[in-house]
C-alpha positions as CSV (number, residue, x, y, z in Angstrom):
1,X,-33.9,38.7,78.5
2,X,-33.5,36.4,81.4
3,X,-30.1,34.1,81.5
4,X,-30.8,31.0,83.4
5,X,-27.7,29.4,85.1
6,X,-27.7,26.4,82.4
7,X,-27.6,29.0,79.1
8,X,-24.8,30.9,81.0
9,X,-22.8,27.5,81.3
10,X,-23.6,27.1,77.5
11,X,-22.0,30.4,76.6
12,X,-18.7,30.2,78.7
13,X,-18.3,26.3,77.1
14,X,-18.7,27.9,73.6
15,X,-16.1,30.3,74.4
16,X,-13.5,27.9,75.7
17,X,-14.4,26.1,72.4
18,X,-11.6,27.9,69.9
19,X,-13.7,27.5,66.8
20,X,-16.4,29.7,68.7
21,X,-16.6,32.7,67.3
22,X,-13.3,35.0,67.3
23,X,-15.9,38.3,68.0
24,X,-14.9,41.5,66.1
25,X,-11.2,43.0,65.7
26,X,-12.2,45.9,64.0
27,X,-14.7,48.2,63.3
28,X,-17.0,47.4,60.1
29,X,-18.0,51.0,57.9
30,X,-21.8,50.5,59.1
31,X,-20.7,50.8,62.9
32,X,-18.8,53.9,62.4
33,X,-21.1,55.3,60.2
34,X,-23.8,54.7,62.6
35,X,-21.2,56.4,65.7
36,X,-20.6,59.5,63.0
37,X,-23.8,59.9,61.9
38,X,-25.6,59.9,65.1
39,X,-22.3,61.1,67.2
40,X,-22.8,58.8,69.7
41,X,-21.9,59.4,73.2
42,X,-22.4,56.0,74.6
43,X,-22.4,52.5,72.8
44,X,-23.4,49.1,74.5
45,X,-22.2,46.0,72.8
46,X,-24.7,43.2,74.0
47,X,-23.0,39.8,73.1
48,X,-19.8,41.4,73.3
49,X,-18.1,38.3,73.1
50,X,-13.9,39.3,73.7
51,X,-14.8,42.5,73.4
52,X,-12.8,42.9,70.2
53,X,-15.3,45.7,68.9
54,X,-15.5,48.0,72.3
55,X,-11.4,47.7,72.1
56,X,-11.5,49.0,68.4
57,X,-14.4,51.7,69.3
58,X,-12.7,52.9,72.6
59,X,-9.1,52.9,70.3
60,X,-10.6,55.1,67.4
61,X,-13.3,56.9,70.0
62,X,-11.6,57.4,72.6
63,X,-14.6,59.9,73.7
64,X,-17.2,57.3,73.6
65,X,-18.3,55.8,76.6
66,X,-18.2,52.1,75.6
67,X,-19.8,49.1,77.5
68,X,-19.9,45.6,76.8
69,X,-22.4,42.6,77.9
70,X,-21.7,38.8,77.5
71,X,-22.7,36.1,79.9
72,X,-20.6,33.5,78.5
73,X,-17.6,35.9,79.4
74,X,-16.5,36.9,82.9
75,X,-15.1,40.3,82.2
76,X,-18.1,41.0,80.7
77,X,-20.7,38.9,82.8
C-alpha cells in the first residue's frame, strides 16, 4: 500500500476530528480467541489508530510482541 503525502494529511485531520473514530479500548472475544488459538507470538495492528487495542493486548499479553501502524498518527507513523 503506498501512502501519498495528501492521504497521510487526510488521516492525521480525521484524527484531530473528535468524532473520528475512538479506536479500540479493549479486546473483542474474536481477537483473543484468534491470540489463544494460534498462541501468537507477534501481533501487528495495521490502522492502529490510538493504539487502544495493542495497550489492551500488551496489558493481558504481556508476552506478545505487539506493533502498531497508522499514518494518520505520529507515534505510530
Amino acid at each position: 500500500m503506498i501512502i501519498n503525502s495528501e492521504y497521510k494529511q487526510q488521516l492525521q485531520d480525521a484524527h484531530k476530528n473528535p468524532k473520528w473514530m475512538k479506536g479500540s479500548t479493549g479486546l473483542h472475544p474474536r481477537i483473543e480467541k484468534f491470540l489463544n488459538d494460534y498462541q501468537a507470538q507477534s501481533v501487528m495492528d495495521f490502522g492502529c489508530s490510538q493504539g487502544g487495542l495493542i495497550k489492551a493486548i500488551k496489558e493481558k499479553y504481556p508476552n506478545i510482541d505487539v506493533a502498531g501502524y497508522d499514518p494518520g498518527m505520529p507515534e505510530y507513523e
